[in-house]
N, CA, C and O atoms as a DFTB+ gen file, in Angstrom:
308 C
 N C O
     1  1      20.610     -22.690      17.481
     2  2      19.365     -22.976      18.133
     3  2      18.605     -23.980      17.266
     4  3      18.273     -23.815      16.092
     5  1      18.405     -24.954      17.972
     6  2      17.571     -26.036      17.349
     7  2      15.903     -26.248      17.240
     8  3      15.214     -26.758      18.123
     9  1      15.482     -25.807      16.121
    10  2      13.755     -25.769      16.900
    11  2      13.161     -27.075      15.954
    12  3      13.585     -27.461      14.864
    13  1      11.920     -27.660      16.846
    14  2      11.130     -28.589      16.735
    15  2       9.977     -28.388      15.851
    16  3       9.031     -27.760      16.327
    17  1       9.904     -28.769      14.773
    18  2       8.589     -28.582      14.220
    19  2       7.768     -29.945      13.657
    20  3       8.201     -30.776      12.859
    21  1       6.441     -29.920      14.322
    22  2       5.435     -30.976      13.918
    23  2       4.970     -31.045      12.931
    24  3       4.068     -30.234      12.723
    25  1       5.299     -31.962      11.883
    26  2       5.220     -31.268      10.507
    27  2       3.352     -31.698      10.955
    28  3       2.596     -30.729      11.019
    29  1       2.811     -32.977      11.204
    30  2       1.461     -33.148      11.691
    31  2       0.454     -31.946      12.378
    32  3      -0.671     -31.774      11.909
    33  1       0.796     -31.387      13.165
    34  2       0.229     -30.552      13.520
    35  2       0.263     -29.266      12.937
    36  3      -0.663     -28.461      12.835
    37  1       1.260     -29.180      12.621
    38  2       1.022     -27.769      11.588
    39  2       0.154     -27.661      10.188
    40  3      -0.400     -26.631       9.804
    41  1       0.147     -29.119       9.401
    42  2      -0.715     -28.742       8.801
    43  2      -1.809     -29.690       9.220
    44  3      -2.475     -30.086       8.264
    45  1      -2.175     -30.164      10.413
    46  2      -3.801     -30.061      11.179
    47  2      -3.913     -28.588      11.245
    48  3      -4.851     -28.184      10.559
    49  1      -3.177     -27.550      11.923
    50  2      -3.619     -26.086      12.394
    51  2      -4.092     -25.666      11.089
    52  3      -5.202     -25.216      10.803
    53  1      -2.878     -25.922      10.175
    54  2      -3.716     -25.325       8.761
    55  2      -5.076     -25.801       7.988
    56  3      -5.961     -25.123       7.465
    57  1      -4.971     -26.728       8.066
    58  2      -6.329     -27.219       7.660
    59  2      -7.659     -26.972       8.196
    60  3      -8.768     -27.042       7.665
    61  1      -7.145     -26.546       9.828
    62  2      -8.569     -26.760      10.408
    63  2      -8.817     -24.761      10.009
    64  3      -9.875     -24.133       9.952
    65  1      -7.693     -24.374       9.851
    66  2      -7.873     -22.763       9.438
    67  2      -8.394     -22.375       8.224
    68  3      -8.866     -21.253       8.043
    69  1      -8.332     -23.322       7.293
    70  2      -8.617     -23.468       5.938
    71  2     -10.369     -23.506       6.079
    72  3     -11.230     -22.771       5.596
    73  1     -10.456     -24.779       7.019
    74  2     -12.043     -25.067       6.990
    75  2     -12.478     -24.325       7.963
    76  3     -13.701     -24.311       7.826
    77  1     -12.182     -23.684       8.888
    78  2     -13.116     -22.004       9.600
    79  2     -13.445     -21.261       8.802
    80  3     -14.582     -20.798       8.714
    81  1     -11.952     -20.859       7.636
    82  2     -12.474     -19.555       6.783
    83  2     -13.310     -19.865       5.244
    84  3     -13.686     -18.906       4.570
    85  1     -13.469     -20.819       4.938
    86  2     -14.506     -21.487       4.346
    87  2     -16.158     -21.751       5.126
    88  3     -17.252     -21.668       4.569
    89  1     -16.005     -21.923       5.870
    90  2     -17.288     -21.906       6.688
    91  2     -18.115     -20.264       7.012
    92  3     -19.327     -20.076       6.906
    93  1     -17.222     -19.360       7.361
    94  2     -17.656     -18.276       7.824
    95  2     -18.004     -18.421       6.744
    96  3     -19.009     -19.130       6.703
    97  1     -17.563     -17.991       5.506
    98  2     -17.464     -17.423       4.188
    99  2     -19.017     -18.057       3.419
   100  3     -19.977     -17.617       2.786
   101  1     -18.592     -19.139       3.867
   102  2     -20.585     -19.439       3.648
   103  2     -21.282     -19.609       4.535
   104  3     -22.137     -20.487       4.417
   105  1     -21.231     -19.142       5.287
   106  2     -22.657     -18.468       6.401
   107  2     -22.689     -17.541       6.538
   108  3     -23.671     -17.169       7.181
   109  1     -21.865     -16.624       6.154
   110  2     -22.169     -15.118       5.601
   111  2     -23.266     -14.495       4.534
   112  3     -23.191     -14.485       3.305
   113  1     -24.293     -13.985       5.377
   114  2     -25.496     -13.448       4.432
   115  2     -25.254     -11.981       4.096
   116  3     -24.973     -11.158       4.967
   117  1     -25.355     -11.724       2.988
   118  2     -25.512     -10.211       2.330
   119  2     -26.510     -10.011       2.655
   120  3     -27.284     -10.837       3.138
   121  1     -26.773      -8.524       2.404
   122  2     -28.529      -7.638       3.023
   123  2     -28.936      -7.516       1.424
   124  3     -30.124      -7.241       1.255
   125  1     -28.275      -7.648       0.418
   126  2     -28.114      -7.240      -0.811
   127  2     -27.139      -7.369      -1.668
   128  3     -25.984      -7.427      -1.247
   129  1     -27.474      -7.454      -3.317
   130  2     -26.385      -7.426      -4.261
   131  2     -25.024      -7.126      -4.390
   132  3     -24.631      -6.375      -5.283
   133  1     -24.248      -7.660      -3.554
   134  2     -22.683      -7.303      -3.160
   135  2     -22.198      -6.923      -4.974
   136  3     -22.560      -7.701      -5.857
   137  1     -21.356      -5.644      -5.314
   138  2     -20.859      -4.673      -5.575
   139  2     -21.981      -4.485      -7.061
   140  3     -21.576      -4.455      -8.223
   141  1     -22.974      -4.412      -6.760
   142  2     -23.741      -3.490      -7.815
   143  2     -23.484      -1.947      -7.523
   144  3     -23.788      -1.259      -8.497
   145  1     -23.199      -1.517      -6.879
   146  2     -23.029       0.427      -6.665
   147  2     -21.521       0.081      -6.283
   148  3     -20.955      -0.668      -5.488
   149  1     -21.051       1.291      -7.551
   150  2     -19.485       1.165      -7.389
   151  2     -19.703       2.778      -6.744
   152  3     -20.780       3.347      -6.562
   153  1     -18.492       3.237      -6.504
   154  2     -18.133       4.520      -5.740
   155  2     -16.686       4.853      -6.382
   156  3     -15.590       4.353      -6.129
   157  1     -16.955       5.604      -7.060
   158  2     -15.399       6.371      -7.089
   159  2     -15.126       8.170      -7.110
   160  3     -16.100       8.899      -6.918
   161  1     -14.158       8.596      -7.280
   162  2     -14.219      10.302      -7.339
   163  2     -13.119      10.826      -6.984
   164  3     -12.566      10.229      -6.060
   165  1     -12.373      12.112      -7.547
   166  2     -11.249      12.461      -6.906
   167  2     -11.207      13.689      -6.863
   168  3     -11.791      14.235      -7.798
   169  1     -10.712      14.379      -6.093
   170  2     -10.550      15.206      -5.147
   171  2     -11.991      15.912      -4.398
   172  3     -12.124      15.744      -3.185
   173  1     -13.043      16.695      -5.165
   174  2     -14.019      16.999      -4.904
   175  2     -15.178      16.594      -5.812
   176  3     -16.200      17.259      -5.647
   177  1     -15.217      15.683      -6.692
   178  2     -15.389      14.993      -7.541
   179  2     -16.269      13.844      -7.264
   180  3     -15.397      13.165      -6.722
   181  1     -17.344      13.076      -7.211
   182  2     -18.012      12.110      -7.226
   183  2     -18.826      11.404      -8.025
   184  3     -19.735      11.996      -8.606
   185  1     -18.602       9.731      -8.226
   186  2     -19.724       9.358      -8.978
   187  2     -19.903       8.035      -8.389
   188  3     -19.087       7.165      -8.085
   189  1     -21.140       8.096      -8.304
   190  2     -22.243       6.527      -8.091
   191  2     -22.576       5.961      -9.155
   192  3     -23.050       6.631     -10.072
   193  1     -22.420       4.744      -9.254
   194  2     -22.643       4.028     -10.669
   195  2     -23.364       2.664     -10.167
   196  3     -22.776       1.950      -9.355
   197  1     -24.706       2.296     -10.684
   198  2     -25.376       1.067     -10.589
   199  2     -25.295       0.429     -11.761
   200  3     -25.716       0.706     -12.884
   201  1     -24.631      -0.553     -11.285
   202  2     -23.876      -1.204     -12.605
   203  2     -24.948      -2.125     -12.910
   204  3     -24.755      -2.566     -14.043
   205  1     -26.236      -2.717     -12.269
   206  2     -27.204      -3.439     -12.618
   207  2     -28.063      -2.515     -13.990
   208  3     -28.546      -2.978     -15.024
   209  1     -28.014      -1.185     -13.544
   210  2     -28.688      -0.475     -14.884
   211  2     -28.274       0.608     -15.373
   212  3     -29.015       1.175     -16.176
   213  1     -27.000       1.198     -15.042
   214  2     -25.977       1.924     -15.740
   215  2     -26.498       3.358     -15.508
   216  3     -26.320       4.228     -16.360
   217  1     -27.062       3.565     -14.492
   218  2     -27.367       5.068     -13.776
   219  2     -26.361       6.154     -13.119
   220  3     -26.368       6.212     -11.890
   221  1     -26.052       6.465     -13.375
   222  2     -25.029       7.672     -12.891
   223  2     -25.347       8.265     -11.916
   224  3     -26.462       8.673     -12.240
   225  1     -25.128       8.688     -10.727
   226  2     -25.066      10.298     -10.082
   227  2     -23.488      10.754      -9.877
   228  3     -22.449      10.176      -9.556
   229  1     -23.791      11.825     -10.161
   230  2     -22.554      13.160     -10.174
   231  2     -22.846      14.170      -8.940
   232  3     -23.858      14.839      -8.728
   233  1     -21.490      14.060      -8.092
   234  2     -21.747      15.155      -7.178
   235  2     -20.338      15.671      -6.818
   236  3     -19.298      15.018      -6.742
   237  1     -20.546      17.068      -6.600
   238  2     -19.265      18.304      -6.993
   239  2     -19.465      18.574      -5.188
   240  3     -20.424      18.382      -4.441
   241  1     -18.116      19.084      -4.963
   242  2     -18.088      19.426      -3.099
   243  2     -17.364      20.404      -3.034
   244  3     -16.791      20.718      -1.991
   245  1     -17.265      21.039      -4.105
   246  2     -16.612      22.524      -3.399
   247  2     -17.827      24.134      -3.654
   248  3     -19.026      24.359      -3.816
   249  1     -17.029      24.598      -3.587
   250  2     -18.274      26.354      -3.518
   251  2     -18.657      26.076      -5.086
   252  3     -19.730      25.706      -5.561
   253  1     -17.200      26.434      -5.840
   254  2     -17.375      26.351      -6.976
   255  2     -17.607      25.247      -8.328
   256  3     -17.306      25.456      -9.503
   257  1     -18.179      24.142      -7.788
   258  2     -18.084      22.730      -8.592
   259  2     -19.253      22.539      -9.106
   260  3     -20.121      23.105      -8.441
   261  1     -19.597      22.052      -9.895
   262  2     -20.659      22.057     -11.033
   263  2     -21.833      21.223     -10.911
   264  3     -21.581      20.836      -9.769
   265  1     -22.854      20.678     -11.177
   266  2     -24.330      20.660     -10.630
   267  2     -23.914      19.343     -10.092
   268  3     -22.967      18.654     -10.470
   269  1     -24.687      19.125      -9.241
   270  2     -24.712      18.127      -7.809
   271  2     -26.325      17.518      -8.506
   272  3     -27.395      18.117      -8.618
   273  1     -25.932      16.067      -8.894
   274  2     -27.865      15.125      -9.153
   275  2     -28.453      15.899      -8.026
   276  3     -27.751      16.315      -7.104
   277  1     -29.717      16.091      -8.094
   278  2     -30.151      16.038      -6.516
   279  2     -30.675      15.239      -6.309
   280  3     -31.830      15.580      -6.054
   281  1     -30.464      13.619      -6.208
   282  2     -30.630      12.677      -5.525
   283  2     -29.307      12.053      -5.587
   284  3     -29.234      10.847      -5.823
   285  1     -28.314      12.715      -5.408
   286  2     -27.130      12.186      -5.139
   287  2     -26.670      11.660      -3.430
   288  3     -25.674      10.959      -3.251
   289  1     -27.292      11.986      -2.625
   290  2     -27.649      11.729      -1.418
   291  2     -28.515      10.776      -1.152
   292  3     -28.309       9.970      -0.244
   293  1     -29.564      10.750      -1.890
   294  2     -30.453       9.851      -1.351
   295  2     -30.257       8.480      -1.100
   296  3     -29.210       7.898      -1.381
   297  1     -31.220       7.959      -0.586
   298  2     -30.693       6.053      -0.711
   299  2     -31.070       5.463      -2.024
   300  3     -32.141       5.726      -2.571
   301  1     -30.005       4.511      -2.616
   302  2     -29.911       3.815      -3.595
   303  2     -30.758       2.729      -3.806
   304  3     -30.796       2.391      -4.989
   305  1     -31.563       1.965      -2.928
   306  2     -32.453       0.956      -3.266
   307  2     -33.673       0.980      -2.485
   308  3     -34.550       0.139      -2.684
């Protein structure tokens, strides 16, 4: 089987794909500081970390798991 390929048009398609996802990418507005609050935790385990000022919350999810911040829920900014 013999197939045809435009070498021209394929990389027009690419290029013009190149410059869409460059464009979105800057007209994309954040509401806020993209990854200042990291999130991690494992199994029942949680921690919030604001890496702008190195604040912790700790929060435990089972019966028996150990003190929960109580503003570990709340909103962050």
């Amino acid at each position: 089987m013999k197939s045809n390929f435009d070498l021209k048009s394929g990389l027009l398609g690419l290029l013009a794909g190149i410059l869409i996802t460059f464009t979105i990418g800057a007209a994309a507005k954040s509401s806020g500081p993209v990854g200042r609050f990291q999130i991690t935790g494992i199994n029942s385990h949680a921690l919030i970390i604001d890496t702008a000022t190195g604040q912790v919350w700790r929060g435990f999810f089972t019966s028996g798991g150990g003190n929960t911040d109580g503003d570990f829920l709340q909103p962050k900014i």
